[in-house]
C-alpha positions as CSV (number, residue, x, y, z in Angstrom):
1,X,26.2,67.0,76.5
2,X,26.5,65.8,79.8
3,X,30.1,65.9,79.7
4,X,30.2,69.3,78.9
5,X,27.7,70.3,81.5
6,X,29.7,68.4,84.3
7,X,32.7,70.6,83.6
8,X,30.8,73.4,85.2
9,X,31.0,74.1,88.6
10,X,28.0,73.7,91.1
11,X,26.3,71.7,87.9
12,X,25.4,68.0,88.7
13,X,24.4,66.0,86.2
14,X,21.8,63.2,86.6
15,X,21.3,60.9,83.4
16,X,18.0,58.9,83.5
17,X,17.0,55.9,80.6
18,X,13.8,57.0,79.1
19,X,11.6,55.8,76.2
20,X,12.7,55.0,72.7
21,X,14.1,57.9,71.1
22,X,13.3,59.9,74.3
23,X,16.0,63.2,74.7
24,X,14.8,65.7,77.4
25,X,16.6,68.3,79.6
26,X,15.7,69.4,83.0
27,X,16.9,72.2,85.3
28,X,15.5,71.8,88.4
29,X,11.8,71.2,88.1
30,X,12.0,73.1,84.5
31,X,11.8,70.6,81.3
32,X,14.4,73.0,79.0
33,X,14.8,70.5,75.5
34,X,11.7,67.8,75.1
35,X,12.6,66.6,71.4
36,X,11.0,63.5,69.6
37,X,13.6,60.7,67.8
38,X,13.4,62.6,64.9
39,X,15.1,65.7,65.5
40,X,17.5,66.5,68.2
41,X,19.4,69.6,69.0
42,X,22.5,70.5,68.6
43,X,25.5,70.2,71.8
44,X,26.0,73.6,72.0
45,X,22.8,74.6,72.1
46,X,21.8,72.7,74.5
47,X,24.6,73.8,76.6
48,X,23.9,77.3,75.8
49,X,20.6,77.0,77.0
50,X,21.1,75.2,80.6
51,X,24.1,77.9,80.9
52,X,21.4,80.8,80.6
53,X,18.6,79.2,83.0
54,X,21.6,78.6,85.9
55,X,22.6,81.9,85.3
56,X,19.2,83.5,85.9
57,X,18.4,84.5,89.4
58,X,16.5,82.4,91.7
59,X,12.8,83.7,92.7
């Protein structure tokens, strides 16, 4: 996911160790994808996702 993500422009990517199992996704200060070990998305949708919130005007 991060790969794809860094193939956008003005997208930096910052990967950060968490807990066991731990997947999350932040944009800015806005948690996007907070999954348990369990069940994880899928890439694209994912992507998808981050691509709509950087898309969105700023306020």
């Amino acid at each position: 996911m991060a790969s794809q993500l860094e193939e956008e422009r003005d997208v930096q990517v910052e990967k950060v160790k968490g807990g066991f199992g731990e997947f999350s996704v932040w944009v800015d200060d806005q948690k996007v994808i907070d999954v348990h070990r369990l069940w994880y998305p899928s890439v694209k949708k994912v992507v998808n996702q981050v691509k709509t919130l950087l898309a969105e005007p700023s306020v």
